[in-house]
N, C-alpha and C positions, 0 to 999 in steps of 0.2 A: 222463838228459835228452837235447834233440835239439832241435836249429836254434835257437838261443839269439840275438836278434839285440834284445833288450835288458834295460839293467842294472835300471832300474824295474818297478813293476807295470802293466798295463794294465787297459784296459776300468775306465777311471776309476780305478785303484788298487783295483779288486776282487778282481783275480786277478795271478799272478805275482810276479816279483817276486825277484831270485837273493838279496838277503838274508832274504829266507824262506827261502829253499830253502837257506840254510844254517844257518835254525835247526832244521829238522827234519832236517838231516844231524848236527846237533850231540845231539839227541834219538837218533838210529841208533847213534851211535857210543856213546852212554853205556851205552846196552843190547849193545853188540858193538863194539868197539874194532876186527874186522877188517874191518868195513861199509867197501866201495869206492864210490866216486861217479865216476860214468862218463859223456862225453857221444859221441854219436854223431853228430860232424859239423855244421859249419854253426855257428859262434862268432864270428868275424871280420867277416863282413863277409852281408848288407849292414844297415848298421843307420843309421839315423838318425843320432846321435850320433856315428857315427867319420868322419860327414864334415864335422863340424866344423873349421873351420882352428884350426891349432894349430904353435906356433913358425915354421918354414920350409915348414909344409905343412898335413898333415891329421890327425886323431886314429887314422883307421884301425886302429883295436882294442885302442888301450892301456889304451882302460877295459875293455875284455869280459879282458884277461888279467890284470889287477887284481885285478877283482873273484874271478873266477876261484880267483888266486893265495890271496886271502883267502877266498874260501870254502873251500878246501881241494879240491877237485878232484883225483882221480887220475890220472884217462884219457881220452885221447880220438882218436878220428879225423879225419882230413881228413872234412871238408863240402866240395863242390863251389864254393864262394862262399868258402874262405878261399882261390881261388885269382883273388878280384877286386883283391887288393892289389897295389898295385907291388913288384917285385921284392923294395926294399930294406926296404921295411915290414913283409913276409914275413916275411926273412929275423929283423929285429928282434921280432916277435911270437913266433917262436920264442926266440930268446934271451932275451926275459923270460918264458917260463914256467915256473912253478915245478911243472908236472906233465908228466906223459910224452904225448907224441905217438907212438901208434903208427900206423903203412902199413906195409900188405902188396903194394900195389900204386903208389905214387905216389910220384916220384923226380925229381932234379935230370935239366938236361936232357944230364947226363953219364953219368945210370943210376947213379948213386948215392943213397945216402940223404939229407936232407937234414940240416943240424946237429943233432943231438939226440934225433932221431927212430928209432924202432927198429922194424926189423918184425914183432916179437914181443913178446911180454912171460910169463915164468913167473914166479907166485906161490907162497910156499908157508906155507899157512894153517893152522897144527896138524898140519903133517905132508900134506895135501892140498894135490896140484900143480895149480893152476887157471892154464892157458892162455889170452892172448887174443892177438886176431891185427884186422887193422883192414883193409876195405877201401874204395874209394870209387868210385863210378859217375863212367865218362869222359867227363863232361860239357864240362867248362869246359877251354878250350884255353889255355894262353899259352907263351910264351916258355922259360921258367925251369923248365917242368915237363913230364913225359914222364911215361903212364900202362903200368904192366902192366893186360891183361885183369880185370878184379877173380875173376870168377869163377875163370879159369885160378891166377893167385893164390892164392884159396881155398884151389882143392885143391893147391897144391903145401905150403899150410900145414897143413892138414888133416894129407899125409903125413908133414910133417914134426914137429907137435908131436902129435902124436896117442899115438902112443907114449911120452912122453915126459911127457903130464900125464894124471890124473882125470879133469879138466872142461875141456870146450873151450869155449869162449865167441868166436864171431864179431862183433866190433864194426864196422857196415857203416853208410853211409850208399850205400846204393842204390834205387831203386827197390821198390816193393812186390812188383813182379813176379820180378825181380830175386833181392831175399830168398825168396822161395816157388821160386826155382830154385835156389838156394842150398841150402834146406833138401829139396830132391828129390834133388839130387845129391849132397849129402853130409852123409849121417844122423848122420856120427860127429859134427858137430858136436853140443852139446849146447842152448847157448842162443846166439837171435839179436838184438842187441842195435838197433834200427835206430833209422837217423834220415830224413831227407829227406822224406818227406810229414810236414804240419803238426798230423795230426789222429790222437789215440790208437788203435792198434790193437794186438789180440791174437789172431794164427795159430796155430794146428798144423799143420805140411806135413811131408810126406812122409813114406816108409816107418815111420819111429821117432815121426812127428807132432811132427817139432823145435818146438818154442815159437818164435814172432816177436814181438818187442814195440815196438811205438813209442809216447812221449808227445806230448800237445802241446805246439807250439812254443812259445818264450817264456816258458816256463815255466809253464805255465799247468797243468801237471800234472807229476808226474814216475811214474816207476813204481819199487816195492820190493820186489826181488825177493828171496826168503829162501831158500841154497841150502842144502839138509841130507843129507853125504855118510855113509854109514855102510860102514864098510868092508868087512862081514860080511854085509851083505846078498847076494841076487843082483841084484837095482834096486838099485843102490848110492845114484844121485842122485834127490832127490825135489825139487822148485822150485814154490815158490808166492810168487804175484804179487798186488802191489795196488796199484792207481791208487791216487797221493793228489793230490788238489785243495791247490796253492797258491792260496791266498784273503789276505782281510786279515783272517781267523781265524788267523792264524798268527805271532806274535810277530816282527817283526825282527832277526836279529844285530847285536849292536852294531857290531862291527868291519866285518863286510861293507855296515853299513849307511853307515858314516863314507868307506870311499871309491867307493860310487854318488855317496855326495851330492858327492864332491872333484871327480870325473869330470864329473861333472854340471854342477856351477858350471864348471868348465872349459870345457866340448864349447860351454853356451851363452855365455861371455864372447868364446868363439872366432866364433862366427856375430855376434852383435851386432859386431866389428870389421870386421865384411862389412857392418856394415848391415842383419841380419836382429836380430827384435828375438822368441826361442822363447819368452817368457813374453807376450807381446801378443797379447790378444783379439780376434780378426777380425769371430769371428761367436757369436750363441748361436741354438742348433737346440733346434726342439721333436720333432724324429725321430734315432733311432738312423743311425749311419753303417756300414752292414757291411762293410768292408776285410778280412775274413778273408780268408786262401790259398782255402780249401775253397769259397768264396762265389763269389769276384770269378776264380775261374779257371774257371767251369762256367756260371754265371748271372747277369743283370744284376740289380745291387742299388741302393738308394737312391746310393750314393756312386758308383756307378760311368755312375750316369745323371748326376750331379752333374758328374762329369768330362765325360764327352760335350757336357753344357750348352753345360759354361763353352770349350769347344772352337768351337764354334759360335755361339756369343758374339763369341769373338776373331776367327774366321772367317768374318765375317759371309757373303761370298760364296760359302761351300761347302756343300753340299745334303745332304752328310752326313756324319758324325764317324766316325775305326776308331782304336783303338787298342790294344797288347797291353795284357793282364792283369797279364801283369809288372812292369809298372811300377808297381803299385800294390803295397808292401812292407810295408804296416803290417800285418797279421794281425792286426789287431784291429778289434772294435767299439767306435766310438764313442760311447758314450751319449749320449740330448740334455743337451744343456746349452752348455759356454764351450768354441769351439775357439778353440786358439789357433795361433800363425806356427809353435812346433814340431811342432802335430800335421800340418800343409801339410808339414812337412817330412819327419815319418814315413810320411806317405801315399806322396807322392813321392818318395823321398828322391835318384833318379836327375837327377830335374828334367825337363831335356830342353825343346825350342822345338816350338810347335804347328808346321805348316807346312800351307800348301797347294797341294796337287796336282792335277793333272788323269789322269785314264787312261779307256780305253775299257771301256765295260760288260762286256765280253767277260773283262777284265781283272780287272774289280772282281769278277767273280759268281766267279770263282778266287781271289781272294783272301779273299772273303765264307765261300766255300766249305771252304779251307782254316782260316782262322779259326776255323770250327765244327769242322771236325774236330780241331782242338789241343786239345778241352774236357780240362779237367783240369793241363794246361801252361799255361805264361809264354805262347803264343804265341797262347791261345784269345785272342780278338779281342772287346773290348768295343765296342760301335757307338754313335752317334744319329744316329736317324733313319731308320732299318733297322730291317727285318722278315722275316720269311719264315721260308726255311731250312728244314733236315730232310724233305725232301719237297716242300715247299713251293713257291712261285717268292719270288725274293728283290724287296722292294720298299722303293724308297726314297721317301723323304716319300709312303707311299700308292700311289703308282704302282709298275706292274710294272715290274724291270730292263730295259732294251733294250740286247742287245749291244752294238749300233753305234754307241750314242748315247755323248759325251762327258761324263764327270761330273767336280765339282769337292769334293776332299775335302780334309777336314779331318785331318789325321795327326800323331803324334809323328814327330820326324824320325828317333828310331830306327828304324821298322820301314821309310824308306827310303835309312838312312845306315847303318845296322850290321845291321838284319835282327832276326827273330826265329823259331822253329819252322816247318822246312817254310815260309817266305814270304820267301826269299833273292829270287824271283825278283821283288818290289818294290825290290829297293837298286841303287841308282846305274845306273839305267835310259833311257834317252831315250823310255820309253814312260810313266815315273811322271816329268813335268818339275816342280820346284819352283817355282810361279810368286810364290808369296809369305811370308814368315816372320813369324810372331803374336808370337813371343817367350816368353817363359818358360812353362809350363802351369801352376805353381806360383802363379803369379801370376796365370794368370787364374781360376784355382779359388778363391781368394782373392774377386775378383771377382764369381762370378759367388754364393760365399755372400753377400758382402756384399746383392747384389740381391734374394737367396730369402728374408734374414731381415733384412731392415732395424731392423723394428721392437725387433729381441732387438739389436742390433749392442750393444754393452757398452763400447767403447772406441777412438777414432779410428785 
């Protein structure tokens, strides 16, 4: 599995779902008692649910290592996003895990390991020594953590267990690109286990054509991979894989299922003490809402023109909407039908204040610019009221950009309070001045459903 960021099913309970995924793990093991379950990165955080309040603070991932925990879970890597937690939440999401964290690159900011955490791991499976080793792309900066190179990593692990086990097994949450350099520079590895993009893939690279594999997120698939070492051969390892679709074909675990539902009542008794009410109806839709990673980071979709709307809505005075992609975290689709306060909340789970800016055209056709070139990243720029691009000239409400001219835009205040890909050069500027603040975008998305579907509205 790979970037696991929640405990339910999605896409209306059609697909996902981790106590499914631990009844077909329960199925693996009865036919092979040494069947590993393995995730590659990205558990923690960011998920809807763990920003629920909860005792002194926030849930911040005790229900993903829970569930976790009762699924049964072997292995896993640092994701880049379990390094959004506060220090102390960190350090306690390790402490209750009941499965091993391995890195090979990612350490306290003392260059140590961090509690419990090991940079290696040797198995031994009927007498076969099977190696894994875990790296993570040095995305996410903070305080508490200091990265080795992942690749440099690699190969110091490479040389190191190489010798020492049968089967190497690279457990990486890097880049796609990343992996396929991986698998160029060092053939000894055997298999690549990845996480970090949300949508299943299967490579061969390099000289030995190493196998890459990633599922999709949220479980919405996992991969099964059957290793068959034979000692006497000269191809000793032979590896065959098969996607399997988590659906609601798939029976529930009882146990994994008892504490989603505990977390679950939790995370929402925790928001309703905020005043947020996750089971309340806002709106009912007769079109699908597409929130996938792979969607809303490349191309503008129903939801993501939805967001822009209600941007513009609350902005009444600004002539066009930008916002990153990022923000948008639910990776999923919405069916039509009943949204309710928590899916507002899985869409956005960051939140964030609309705000409005002024800058020169000169300004905007760079940042328009750069936004297009992010496609594929958090920092691809979703718009309204924008056009162009790619060759194009860029226009807003219709009309061609004009350098010189002063426009008034609509923005989440991240991209000019903390920034996003390549578009640092919008934050804390006296060229992007704030002249006005909307308030929550949660709330005006909220908003601006209520006004698209009145007639379907289901509940005050």
């Amino acid at each position: 599995m790979n970037d696991i960021y929640e405990i339910d099913p999605v896409n209306g309970g059609k697909e996902g779902g981790l106590a499914r995924v631990a009844s077909l793990r329960d199925t693996l093991l009865r036919r092979d008692p040494d069947t590993l379950t393995v995730l590659a990165g990205d558990l923690l955080c960011p998920s809807a649910l763990g920003i629920a309040p909860y005792k002194d603070g926030r849930l911040h991932g005790q229900q993903m290592i829970e569930t976790m925990n009762a699924l049964g879970l072997d292995y896993i890597t640092f994701g880049n996003h379990e390094f959004d937690l506060p220090e102390e939440s960190f350090y306690n999401r390790l402490k209750e895990s009941q499965f091993t964290w391995i890195s090979s690159n990612c350490f306290r900011e003392n260059g140590t390991l961090f509690p419990g955490v090991v940079e290696d791991k040797i198995i031994d499976i009927k007498g076969v020594k099977v190696g894994i080793f875990g790296v993570t792309l040095s995305k996410k900066q903070t305080d508490y953590l200091i990265y080795k190179d992942p690749l440099v990593a690699a190969e110091q692990k490479v040389e190191e267990l190489r010798p020492k086990v049968d089967i190497l097994i690279a457990l990486t949450h890097l880049t796609k690109d990343d992996d396929i350099r991986l698998a160029s520079r060092l053939p000894e590895i055997d298999l690549i286990l990845g996480g970090h993009e949300h949508e299943n893939m299967q490579l061969w690279r390099g000289k030995d054509f190493t196998p890459i594999f990633k599922a999709d997120a949220n479980a919405r698939t996992v991969y099964v991979h059957n290793l068959s070492y034979n000692t006497t051969a000269v191809q000793k390892l032979a590896i065959t894989s098969k996607l399997y679709r988590i659906t609601d074909a798939l029976p529930e675990q009882p146990k994994t299922a008892e504490v989603v539902k505990k977390w679950r009542k939790i995370g929402y008794a925790g928001f309703r003490k905020k005043g947020l009410h996750p089971e309340r109806i806002v709106a009912t839709t007769d079109v699908a809402l597409d929130g996938l990673e792979a969607s809303v980071r490349n191309f503008p979709t129903t939801l993501t023109e939805l967001i822009a709307r209600s941007m513009l809505t609350a902005a009444s005075e600004a002539q066009l909407a930008l916002y990153n992609s990022g923000s948008i975290r639910v990776d999923d689709i919405l069916p039509p039908g009943q949204i309710t306060e928590y899916d507002i909340i899985r869409i956005l789970p960051f939140g964030g204040n609309i705000v409005t800016v002024t800058m020169k055209g000169v300004l905007l056709e760079r940042a328009l610019t750069q936004g297009l070139a992010n496609k594929g990243e958090g920092g691809f720029l979703q718009t309204g009221r924008v056009s162009g691009g790619q060759g194009k000239p860029w226009r807003i409400d219709g009309k061609e950009l004009d350098p010189g001219a002063e426009y008034t835009v609509a923005v989440l205040d991240y991209l000019v309070k903390v920034g996003d890909d390549n578009l640092k050069f919008l934050v804390n500027t006296p060229e992007v001045p704030i002249i006005a603040d909307q308030g929550d975008i949660r709330k005006a998305l909220i908003t601006e459903l209520q006004a698209i579907f009145p007639a379907q509205l289901a509940s005050p």
